[in-house]
RODO-2510 file (C-alpha; in nm, 4 decimals, decimal comma):
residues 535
     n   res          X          Y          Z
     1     x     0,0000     0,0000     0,0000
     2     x     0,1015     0,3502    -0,0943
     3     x     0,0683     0,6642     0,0668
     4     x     0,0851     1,0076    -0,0653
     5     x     0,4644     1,1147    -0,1013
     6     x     0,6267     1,2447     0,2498
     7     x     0,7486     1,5435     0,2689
     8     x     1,1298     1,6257     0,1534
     9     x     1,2598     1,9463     0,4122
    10     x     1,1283     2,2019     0,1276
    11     x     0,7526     2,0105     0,1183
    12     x     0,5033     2,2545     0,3134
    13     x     0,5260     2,2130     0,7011
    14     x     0,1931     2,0644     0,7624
    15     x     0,2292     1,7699     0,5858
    16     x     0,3324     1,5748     0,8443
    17     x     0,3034     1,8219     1,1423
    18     x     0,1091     1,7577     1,5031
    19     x    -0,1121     2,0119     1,5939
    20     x    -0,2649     2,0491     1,9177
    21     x    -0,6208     2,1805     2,0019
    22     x    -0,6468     2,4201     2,2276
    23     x    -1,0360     2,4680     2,3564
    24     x    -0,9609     2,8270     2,4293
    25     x    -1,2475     2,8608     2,6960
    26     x    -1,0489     2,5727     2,9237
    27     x    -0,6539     2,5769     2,8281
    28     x    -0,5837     2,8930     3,0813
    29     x    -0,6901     3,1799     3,2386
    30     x    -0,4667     3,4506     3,3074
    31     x    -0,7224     3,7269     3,5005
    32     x    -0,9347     3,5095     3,6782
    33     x    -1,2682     3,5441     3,5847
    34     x    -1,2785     3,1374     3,5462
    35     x    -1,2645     3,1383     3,1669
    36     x    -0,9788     3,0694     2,9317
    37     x    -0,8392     3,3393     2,7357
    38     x    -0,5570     3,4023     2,4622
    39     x    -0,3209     3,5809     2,7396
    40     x    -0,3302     3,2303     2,9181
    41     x    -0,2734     3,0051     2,6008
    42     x     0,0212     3,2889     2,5401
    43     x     0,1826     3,1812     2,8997
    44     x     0,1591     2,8298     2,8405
    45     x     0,3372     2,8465     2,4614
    46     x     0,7132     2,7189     2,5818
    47     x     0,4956     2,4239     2,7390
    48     x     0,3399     2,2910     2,4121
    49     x     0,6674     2,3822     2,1971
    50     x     0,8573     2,1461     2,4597
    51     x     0,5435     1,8735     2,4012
    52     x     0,6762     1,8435     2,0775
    53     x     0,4228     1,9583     1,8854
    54     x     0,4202     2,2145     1,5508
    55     x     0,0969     2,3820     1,5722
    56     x    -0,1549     2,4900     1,7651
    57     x    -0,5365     2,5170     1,6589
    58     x    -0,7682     2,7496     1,8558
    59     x    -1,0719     2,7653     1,9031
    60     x    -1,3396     3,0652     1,8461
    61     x    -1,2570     3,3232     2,0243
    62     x    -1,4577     3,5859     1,8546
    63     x    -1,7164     3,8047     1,9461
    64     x    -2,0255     3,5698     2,0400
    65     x    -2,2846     3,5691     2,2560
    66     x    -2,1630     3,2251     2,3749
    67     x    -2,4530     3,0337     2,3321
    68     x    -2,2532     2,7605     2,1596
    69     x    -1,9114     2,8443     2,3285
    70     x    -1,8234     3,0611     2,0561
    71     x    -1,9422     2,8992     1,7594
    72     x    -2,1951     3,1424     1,6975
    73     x    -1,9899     3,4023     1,6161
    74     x    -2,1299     3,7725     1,5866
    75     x    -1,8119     3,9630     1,4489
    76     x    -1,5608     3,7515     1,2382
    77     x    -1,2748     4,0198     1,2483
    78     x    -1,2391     4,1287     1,6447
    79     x    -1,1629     3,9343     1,9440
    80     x    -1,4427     3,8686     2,2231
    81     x    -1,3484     4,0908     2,5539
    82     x    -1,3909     3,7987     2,7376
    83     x    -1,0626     3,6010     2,5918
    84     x    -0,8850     3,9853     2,5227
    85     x    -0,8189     4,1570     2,1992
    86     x    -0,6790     4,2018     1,8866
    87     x    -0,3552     4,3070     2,1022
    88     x    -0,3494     3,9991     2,2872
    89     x    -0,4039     3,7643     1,9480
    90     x    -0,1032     3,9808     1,7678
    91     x     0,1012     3,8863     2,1054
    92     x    -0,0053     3,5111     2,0956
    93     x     0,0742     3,4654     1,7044
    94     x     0,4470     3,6684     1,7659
    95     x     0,5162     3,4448     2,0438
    96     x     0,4262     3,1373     1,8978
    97     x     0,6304     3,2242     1,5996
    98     x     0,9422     3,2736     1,8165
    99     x     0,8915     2,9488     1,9504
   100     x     0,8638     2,7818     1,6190
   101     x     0,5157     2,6685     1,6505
   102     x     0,2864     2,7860     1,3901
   103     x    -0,1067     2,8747     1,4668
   104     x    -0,4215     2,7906     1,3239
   105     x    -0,7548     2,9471     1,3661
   106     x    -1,1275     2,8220     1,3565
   107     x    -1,3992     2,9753     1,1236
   108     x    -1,7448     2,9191     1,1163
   109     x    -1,9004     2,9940     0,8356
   110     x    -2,2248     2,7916     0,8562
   111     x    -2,3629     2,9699     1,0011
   112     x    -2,3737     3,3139     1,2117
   113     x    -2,4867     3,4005     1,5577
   114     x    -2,8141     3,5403     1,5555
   115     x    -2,6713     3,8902     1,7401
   116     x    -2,4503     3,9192     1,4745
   117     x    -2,5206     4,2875     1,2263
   118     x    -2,6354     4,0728     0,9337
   119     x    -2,8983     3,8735     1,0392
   120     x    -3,0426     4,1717     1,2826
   121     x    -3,1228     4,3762     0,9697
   122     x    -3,2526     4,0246     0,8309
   123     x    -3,5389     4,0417     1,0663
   124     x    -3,5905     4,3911     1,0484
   125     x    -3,5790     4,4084     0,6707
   126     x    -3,8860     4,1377     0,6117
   127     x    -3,9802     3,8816     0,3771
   128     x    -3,8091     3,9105     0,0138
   129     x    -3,5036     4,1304     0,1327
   130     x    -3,1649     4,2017     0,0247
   131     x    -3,0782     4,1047     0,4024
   132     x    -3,2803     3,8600     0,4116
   133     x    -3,1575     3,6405     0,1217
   134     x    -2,8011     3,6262     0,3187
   135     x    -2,9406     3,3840     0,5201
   136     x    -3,1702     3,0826     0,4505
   137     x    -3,5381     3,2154     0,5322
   138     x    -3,8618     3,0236     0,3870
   139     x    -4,2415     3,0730     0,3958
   140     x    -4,4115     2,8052     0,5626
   141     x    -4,5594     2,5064     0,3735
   142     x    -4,9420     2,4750     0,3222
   143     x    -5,2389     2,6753     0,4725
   144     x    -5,1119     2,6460     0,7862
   145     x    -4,7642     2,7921     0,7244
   146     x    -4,5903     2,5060     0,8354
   147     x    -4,2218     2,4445     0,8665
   148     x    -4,0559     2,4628     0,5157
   149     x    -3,9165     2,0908     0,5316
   150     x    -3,8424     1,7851     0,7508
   151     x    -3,5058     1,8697     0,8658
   152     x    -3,3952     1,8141     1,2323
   153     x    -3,1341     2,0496     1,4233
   154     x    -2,8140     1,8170     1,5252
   155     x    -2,8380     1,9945     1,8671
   156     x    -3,2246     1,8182     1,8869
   157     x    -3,5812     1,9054     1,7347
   158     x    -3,6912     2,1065     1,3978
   159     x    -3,4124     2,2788     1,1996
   160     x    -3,6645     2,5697     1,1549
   161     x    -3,7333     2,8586     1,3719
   162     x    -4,0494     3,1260     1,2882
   163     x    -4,0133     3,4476     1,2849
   164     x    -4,2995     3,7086     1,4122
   165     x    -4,3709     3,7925     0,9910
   166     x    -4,4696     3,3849     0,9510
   167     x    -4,1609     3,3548     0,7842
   168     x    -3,9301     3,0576     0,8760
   169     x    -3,5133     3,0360     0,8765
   170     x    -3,3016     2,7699     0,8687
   171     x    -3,0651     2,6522     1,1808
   172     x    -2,8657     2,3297     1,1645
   173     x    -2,7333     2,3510     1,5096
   174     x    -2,9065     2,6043     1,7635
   175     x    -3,1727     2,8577     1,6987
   176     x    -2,9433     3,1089     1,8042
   177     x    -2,7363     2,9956     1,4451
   178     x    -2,8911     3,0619     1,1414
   179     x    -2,7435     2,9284     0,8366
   180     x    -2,5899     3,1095     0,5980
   181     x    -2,6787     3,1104     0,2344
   182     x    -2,3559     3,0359     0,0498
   183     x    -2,5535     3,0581    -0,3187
   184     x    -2,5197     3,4379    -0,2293
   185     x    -2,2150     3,6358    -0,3632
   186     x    -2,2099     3,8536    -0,0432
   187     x    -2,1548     3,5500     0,1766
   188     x    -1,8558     3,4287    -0,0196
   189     x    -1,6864     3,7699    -0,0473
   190     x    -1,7385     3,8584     0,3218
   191     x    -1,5954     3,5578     0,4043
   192     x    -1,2990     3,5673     0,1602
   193     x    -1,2420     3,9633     0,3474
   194     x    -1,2334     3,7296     0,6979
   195     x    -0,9666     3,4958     0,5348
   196     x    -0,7632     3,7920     0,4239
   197     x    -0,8073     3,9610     0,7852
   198     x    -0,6435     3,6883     0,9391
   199     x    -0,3843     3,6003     0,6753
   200     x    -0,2729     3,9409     0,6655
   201     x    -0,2157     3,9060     1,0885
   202     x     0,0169     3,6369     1,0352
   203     x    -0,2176     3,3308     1,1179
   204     x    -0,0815     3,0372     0,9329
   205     x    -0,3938     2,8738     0,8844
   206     x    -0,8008     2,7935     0,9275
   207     x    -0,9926     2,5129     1,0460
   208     x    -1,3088     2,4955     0,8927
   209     x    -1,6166     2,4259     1,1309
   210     x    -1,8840     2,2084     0,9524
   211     x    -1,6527     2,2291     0,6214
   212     x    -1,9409     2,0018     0,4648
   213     x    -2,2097     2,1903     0,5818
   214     x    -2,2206     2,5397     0,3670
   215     x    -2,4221     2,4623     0,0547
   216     x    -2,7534     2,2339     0,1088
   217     x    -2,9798     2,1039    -0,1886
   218     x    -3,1203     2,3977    -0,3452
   219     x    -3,4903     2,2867    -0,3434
   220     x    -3,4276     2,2215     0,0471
   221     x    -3,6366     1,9205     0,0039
   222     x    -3,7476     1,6487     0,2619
   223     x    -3,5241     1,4405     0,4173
   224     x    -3,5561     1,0851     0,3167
   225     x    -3,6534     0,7915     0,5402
   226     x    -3,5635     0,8237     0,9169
   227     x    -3,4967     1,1429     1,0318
   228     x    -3,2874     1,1881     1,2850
   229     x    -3,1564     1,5066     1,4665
   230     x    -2,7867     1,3832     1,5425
   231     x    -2,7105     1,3111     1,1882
   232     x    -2,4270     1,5101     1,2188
   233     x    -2,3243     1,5253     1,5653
   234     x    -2,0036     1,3186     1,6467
   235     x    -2,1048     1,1336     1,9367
   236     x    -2,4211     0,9870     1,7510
   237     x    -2,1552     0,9075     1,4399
   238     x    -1,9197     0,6732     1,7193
   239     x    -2,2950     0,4201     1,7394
   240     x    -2,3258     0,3728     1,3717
   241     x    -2,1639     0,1658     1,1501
   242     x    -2,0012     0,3014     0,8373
   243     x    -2,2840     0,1342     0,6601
   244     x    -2,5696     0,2776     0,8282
   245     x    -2,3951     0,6395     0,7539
   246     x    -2,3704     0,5399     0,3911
   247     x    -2,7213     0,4815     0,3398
   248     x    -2,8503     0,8502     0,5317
   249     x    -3,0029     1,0341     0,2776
   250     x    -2,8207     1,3769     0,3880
   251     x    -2,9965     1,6683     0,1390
   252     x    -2,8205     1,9443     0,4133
   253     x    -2,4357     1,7633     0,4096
   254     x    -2,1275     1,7177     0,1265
   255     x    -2,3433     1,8843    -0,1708
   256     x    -2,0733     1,8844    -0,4855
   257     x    -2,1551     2,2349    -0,4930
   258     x    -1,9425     2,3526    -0,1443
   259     x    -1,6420     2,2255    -0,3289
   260     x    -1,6337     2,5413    -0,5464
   261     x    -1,6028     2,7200    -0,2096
   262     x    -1,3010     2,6017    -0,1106
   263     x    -1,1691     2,5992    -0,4620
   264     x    -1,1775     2,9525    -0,4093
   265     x    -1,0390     3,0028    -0,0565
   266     x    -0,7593     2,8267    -0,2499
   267     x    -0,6489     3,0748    -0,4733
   268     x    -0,6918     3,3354    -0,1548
   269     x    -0,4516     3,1490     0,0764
   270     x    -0,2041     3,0594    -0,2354
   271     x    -0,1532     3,4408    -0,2735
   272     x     0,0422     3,4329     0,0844
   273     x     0,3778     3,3300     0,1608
   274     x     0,4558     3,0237     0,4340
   275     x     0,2817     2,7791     0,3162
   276     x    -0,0862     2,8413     0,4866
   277     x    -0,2971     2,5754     0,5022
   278     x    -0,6636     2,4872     0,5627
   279     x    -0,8090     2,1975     0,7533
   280     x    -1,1909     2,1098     0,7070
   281     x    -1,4139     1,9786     0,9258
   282     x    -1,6304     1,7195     0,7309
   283     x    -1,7972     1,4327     0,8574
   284     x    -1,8590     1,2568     0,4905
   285     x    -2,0254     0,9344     0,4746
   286     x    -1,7000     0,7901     0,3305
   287     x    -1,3395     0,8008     0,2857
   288     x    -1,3422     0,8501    -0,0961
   289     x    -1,6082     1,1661    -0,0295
   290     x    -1,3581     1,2923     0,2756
   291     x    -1,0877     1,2832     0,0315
   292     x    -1,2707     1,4983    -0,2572
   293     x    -1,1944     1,8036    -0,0091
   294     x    -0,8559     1,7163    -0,0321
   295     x    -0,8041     1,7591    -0,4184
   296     x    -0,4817     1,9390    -0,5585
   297     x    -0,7020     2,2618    -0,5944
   298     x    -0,9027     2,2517    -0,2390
   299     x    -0,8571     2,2403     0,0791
   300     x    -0,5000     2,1210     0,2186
   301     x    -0,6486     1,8464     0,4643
   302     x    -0,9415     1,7263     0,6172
   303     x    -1,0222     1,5243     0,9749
   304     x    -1,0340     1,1379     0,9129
   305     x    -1,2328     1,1027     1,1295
   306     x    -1,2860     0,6918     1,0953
   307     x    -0,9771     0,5756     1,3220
   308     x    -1,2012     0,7904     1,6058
   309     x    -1,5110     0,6378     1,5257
   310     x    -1,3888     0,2587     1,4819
   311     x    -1,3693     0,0348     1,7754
   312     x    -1,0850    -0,0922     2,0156
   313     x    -1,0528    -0,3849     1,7115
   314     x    -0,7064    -0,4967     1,4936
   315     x    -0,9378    -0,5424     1,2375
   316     x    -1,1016    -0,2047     1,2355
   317     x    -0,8097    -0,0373     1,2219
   318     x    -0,6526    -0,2117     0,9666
   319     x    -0,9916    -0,1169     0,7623
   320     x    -0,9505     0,2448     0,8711
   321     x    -0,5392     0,2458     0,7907
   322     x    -0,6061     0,0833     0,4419
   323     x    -0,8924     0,2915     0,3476
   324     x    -0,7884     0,6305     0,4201
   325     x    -0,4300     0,5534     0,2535
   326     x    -0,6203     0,4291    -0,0651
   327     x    -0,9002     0,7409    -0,0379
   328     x    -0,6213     1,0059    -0,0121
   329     x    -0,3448     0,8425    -0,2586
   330     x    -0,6590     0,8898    -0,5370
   331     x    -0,6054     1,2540    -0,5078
   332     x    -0,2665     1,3285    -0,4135
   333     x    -0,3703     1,4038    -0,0438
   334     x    -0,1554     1,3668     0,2570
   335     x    -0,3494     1,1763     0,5245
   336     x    -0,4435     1,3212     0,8921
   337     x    -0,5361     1,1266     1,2346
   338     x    -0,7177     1,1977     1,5338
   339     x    -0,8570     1,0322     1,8208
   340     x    -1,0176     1,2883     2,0305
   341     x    -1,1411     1,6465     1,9903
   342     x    -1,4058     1,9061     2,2052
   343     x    -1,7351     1,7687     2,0464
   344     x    -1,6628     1,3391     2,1059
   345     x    -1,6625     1,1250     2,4442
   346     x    -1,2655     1,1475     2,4972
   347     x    -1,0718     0,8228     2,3794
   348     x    -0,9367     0,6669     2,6974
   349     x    -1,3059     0,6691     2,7955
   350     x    -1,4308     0,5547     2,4975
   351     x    -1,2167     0,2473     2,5084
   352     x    -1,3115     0,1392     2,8587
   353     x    -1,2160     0,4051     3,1152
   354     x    -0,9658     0,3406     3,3986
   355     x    -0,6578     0,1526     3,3722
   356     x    -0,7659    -0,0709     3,0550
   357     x    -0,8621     0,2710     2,8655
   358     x    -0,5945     0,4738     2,9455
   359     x    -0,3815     0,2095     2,8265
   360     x    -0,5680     0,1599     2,5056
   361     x    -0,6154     0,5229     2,4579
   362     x    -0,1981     0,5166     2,4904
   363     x    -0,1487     0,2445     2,2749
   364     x    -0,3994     0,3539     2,0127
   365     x    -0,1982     0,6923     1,9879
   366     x     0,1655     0,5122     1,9304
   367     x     0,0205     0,3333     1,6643
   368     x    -0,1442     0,6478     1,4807
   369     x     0,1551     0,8615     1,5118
   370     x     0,3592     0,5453     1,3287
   371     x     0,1350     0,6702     1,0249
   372     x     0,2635     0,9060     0,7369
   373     x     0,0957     1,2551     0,7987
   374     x    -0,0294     1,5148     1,0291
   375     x    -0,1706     1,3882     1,3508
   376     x    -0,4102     1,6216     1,5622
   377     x    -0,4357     1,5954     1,9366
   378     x    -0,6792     1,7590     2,1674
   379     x    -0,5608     1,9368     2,4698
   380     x    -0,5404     1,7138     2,7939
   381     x    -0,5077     1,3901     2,6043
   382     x    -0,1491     1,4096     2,6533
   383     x    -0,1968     1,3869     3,0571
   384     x    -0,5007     1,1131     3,0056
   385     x    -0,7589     1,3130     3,1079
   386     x    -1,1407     1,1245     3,1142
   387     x    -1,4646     1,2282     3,0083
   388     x    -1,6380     1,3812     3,3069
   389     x    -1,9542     1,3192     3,4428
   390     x    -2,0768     1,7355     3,4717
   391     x    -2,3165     1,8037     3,7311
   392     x    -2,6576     1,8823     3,5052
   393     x    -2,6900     2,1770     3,7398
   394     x    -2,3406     2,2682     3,5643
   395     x    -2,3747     2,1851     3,1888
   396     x    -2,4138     2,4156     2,9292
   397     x    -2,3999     2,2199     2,5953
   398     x    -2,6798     2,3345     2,3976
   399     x    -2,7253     1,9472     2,2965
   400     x    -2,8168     1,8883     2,6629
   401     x    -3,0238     2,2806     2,7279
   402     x    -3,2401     2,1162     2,3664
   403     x    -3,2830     1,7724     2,4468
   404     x    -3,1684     1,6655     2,7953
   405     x    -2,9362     1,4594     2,6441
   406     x    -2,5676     1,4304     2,7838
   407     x    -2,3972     1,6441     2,5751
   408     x    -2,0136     1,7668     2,5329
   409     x    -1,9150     1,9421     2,8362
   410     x    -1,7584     1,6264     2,9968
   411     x    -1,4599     1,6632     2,7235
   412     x    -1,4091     1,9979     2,7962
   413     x    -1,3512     2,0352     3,1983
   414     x    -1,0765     2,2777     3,2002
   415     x    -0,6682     2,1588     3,2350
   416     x    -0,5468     2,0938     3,5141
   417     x    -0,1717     2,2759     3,5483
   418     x    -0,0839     2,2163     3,8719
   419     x    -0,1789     2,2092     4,2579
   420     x    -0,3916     1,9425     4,5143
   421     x    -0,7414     2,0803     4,4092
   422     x    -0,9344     2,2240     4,1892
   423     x    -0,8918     2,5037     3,9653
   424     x    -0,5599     2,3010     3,9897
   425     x    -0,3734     2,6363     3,8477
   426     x    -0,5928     2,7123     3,5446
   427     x    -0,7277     2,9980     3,7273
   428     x    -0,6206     3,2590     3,9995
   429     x    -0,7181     3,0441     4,3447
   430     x    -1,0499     3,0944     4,4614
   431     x    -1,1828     3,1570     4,0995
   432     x    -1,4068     2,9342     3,9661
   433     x    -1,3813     2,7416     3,6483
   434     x    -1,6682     2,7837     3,4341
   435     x    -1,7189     2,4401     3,4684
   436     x    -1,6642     2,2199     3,7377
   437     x    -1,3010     2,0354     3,7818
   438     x    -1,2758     1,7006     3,9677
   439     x    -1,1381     1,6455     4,2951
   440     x    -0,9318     1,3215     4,2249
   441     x    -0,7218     1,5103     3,9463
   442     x    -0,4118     1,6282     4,1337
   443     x    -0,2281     1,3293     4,0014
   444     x    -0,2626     1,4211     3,6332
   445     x    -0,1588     1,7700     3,6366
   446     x     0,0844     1,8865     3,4123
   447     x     0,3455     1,9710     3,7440
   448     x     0,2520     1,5858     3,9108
   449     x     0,3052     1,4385     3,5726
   450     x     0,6324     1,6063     3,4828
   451     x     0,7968     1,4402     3,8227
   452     x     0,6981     1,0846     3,6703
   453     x     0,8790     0,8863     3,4052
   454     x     0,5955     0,7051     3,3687
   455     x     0,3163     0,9293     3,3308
   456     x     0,1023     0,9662     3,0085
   457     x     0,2724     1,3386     2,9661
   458     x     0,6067     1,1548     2,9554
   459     x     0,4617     0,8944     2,7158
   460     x     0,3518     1,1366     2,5171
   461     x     0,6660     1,3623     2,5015
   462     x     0,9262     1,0661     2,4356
   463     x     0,6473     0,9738     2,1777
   464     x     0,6518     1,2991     1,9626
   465     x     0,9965     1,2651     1,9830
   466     x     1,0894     0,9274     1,8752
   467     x     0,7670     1,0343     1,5812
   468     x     0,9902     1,3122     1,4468
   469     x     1,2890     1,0147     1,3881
   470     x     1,0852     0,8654     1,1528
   471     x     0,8751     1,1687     0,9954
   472     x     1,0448     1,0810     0,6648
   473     x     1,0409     0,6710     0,7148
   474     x     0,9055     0,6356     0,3987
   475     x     0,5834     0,6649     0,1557
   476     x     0,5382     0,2433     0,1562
   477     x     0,2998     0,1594     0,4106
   478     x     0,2220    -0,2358     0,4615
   479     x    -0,0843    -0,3653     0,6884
   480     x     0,0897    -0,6734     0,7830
   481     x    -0,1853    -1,0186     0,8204
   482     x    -0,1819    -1,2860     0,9874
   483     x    -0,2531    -1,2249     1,3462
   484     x    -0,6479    -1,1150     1,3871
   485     x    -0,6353    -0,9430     1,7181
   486     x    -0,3270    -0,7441     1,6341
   487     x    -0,2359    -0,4487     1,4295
   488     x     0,0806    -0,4457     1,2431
   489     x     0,1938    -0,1639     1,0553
   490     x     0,5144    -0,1454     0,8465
   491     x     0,6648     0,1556     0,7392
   492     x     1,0128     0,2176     0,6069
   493     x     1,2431     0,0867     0,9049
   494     x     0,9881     0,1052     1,1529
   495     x     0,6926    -0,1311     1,2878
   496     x     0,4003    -0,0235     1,4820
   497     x     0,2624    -0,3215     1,6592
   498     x    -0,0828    -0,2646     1,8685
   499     x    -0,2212    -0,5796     2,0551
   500     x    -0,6217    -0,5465     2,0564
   501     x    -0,6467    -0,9003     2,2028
   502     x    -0,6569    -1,0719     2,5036
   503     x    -0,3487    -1,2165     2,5296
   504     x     0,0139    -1,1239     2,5341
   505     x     0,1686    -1,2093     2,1690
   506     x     0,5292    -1,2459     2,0475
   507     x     0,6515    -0,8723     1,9207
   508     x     0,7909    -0,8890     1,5507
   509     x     1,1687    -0,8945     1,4850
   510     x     1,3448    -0,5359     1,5487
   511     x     1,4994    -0,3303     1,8629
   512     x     1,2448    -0,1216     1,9974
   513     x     1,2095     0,2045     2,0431
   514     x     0,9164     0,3078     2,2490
   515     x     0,6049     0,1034     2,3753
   516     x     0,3249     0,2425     2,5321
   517     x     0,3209     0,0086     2,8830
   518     x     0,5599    -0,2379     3,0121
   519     x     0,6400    -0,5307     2,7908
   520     x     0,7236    -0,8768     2,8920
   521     x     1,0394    -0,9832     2,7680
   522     x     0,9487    -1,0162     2,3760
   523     x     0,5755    -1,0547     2,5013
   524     x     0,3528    -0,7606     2,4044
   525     x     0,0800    -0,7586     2,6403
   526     x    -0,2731    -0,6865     2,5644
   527     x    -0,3758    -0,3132     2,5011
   528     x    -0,0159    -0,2503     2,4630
   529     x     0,1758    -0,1226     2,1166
   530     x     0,4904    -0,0894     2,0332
   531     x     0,7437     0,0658     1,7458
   532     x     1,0026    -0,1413     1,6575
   533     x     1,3080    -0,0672     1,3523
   534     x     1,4474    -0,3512     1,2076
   535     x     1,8106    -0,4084     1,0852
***
């Protein structure tokens, strides 16, 4: 099997570069007030540069009314007071670039909050409107003016939201996030002006919220068959099996349309220097229509998102490994991995919790970062944190305000930097975090984990270390058969061996270089993995 060709030192940086995600409400807070803010992420730069990792993602921090923690953004081109100002983000992109680490930013372009200018003078312009046709408002159906079409919200119940003039608009996630209408030329050239606003601050790239989201079927017709309001959302994707997605009839996802979009955010970000990149979010139904975003003339990468949705299974990730090599080698593409981000059930508890998912969660990420391309991690990963069970009193996911329905606060609890209790150092003491922080964390801070060898923090640093030995170990990439509970990946000199079984199994010829737990002799126990270079 054949991946994309690795990068040679003059090959663009993000090819094969970690990035970390930095949830920008829970990384740090520097004045107290309980919520991250850019001044904090700024304090804790040297930290992630001595991780090991290249970039750093961050989240929305834009003007918002925070109904969706900032992905309902009001003013594209300003910082929120709440996480500082345009000041603080020129400080925090100088910085970072003094450290070598270069810095991604989120869009949204979905949708927009509903505080923000445009779709104010929607409402008070009426039915038929300049402002109006920015945004994706309907009459109602029938005598009765209902609802213009079938569609569920992925946040829980209709899609549609009335306004006082019987008109209806469109809102994929929350009612306070009206989608945009990207068949409008004003849409695409404000949003080209954001990309330019950015570029022109030094940013060295864009993650794309909802990347498959912009254009929907023009007739905005019925869903077909079973409609279901988390089509979209992650944590419903992790329960279904790539079948199922493939036969959703999705008339509001991956339209061929949207591609002409990025197409021309394409030529924007080629006309700047340092290779800037953009990274869409799309959850496609399958690898080959993930890796259509990812042609020569779009976007630079995409999430594959299938390792994080398979299960602890040899099998399945030999499926997702094969696939996604196949899907992006089509185009050109380089691949990307990820196990955990802010809107799924964190890995370790995914795969178990305690002991056993911690140490698949470990071994799972020894065996991605084996893999040619960019890996993504998500901030607190690296010190093992858990999903955590938020008092409901506490939560403030719309998913759960909708539909009562656990939603995705419990992966993003604040960091825990150092101390016995909670905030545990990510705010001034006595502050409170703007959500709730454990009380049996005070062995995983970043200070507690730093004085252990073998803490997850140390795992991960001698891993992203040992991964930068073998960034250019080759374009050949072998899925190795034979053994059905075990994973074994051959690259260049190296091996990645992952045991998904129940019993310890003999490790492959080769010296090794880093496992994720203790092996036994040339026994690799269960839920263990291992790289290995042979002679």
């Amino acid at each position: 099997m054949r991946a994309p060709d690795m990068p040679t030192p003059e090959a663009p940086w993000w090819r094969d570069a970690v990035f970390y995600q930095v949830y920008v409400r829970s990384f740090a807070d520097s004045d107290g007030d309980g919520l991250g803010d850019l001044p904090g992420i700024t304090s804790h730069l040297r930290y992630l540069r001595d991780l090991g990792v290249d970039a750093v993602w961050i989240t929305p921090f834009y003007p918002s009314p925070q109904h969706d923690a900032g992905y309902d953004v009001a003013d594209y081109t300003d910082v929120d007071p709440r996480f500082g100002s345009l000041a603080d983000i020129d400080d925090l992109l100088a910085r970072a670039h003094d450290l070598g680490l270069k810095v991604v930013v989120d869009l949204v372009p979905n949708h927009t909050s509903s505080e923000h200018p445009w779709f104010q003078q929607a409402l008070t312009a009426g039915p038929g409107s300049r402002e109006r046709a920015r945004y994706l408002f309907r009459p109602g159906k029938g005598r009765g003016g209902a609802q213009p079409n079938n569609w569920e919200s992925v946040f829980g119940g209709p899609a549609w939201e009335r306004v006082p003039d019987g008109e209806w608009y469109l809102h994929l996630f929350d009612t306070t996030q009206p989608d945009l209408d990207w068949r409008n030329p004003e849409v695409r050239a404000m949003f080209e002006g954001v990309l330019r606003f950015w570029l022109d601050r030094g940013v060295d790239g864009f993650r794309v919220d909802v990347a498959h989201g912009l254009l929907k079927a023009k007739s905005l017709r019925d869903q077909r068959g079973h409609v279901h309001g988390g089509t979209d959302l992650p944590a419903d994707r992790q329960q279904r099996s790539a079948a199922e997605l493939r036969d959703v009839d999705e008339p509001m996802w991956d339209q061929p349309e949207v591609h002409d979009v990025y197409r021309a955010w394409r030529r924007v970000v080629e006309q700047y220097d340092g290779d800037r990149m953009v990274v869409g979010e799309a959850w496609t139904q399958t690898p080959e229509s993930m890796a259509r975003y990812v042609r020569p003339d779009e976007l630079h990468q995409t999430f594959n998102f299938a390792w994080l949705l398979a299960p602890w299974s040899a099998a399945a990730f030999a499926d997702v490994v094969r696939g996604t090599l196949a899907a992006v080698g089509l185009v050109g593409a380089a691949p990307t991995w990820v196990l955990s981000n802010h809107d799924v059930v964190r890995h370790p508890t995914r795969y178990g919790g305690g002991t056993r998912g911690l140490a698949r969660a470990r071994a799972a990420t020894l065996t991605m970062l084996a893999l040619p391309g960019s890996a993504y991690l998500y901030q607190g990963e690296e010190l093992g944190l858990e999903e955590v069970d938020v008092p409901p009193e506490a939560r403030q996911d719309p998913v759960w305000l909708r539909t009562g329905t656990v939603g995705r606060d419990g992966a993003r609890v604040p960091m825990p930097w150092r101390g016995t209790r909670a905030p545990y150092g990510f705010t001034k003491a006595g502050a409170t975090p703007w959500l709730p922080m454990p009380d049996d964390w005070a062995p995983l801070t970043v200070a507690a984990q730093r004085q252990d060898p073998g803490s997850t923090w140390a795992f991960y640093r001698e891993a992203l270390r040992a991964r930068r030995r073998f960034a250019h170990a080759g374009d050949e990439v072998e899925v190795v058969e034979g053994r059905s509970t075990v994973l074994e990946v051959r690259r260049g000199p190296l091996t990645a061996v992952c045991n998904c079984g129940r019993r310890p199994v003999r490790l492959p010829a080769g010296d090794v270089v880093l496992a994720s737990g203790p092996l036994e002799g040339d026994l690799l126990p269960p839920d263990t993995a291992a790289w290995l270079v042979r002679g």
